[in-house]
C-alpha positions, 0 to 999 in steps of 0.5 A: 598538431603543431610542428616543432618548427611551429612550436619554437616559432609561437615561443620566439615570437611571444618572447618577442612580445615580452620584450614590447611589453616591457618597452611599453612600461617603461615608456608610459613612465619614462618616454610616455610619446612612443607609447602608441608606436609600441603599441602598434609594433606590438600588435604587428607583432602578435599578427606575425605568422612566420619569421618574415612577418618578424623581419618585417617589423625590424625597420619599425623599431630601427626607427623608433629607436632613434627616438628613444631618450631614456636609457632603460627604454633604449635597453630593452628596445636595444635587446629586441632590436639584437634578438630580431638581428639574430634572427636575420643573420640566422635566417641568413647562414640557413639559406646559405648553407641550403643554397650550398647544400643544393649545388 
């Protein structure tokens, strides 16, 4: 039986996924030449097994986002982009908290 931790694991990241889903939508009408670099963010993302293997593909977009010239693929990439960031800085003020915890 999963865990909590894994639960709420398993339903950020397929968010995640929803969220690449929808970028790739409208970059097949909008921005057709970023496509396979979704596609493949995308597939990162569902081989992801903890929030590191997350982490991991923020560059990825961070650089694809300076490609986007269409303002509804900006968007939605932008709020993957955020989503991702909260993570980190969550991640962060976790392993701070800890660190203090221990001293």
């Amino acid at each position: 039986m999963a865990s909590e931790a894994q639960w709420l694991f398993i339903t950020d990241k397929y968010s995640l996924v929803e969220y690449l889903d929808n970028a790739i939508v409208v970059a097949r009408f909008n921005q057709n030449e970023l496509m396979r670099e979704l596609i493949e963010i995308r597939c990162k993302m569902l081989e992801a097994k903890s929030y590191d293997d997350v982490l991991a593909i923020l560059d990825s977009l961070l650089k694809l986002n300076e490609k986007v010239i269409d303002d509804r693929l900006g968007e939605v990439l932008g709020g993957l982009i955020e989503q991702i960031s909260f993570y980190k800085d969550s991640r962060i003020d976790y392993k701070g908290k800890a660190d203090k915890a221990k001293s």
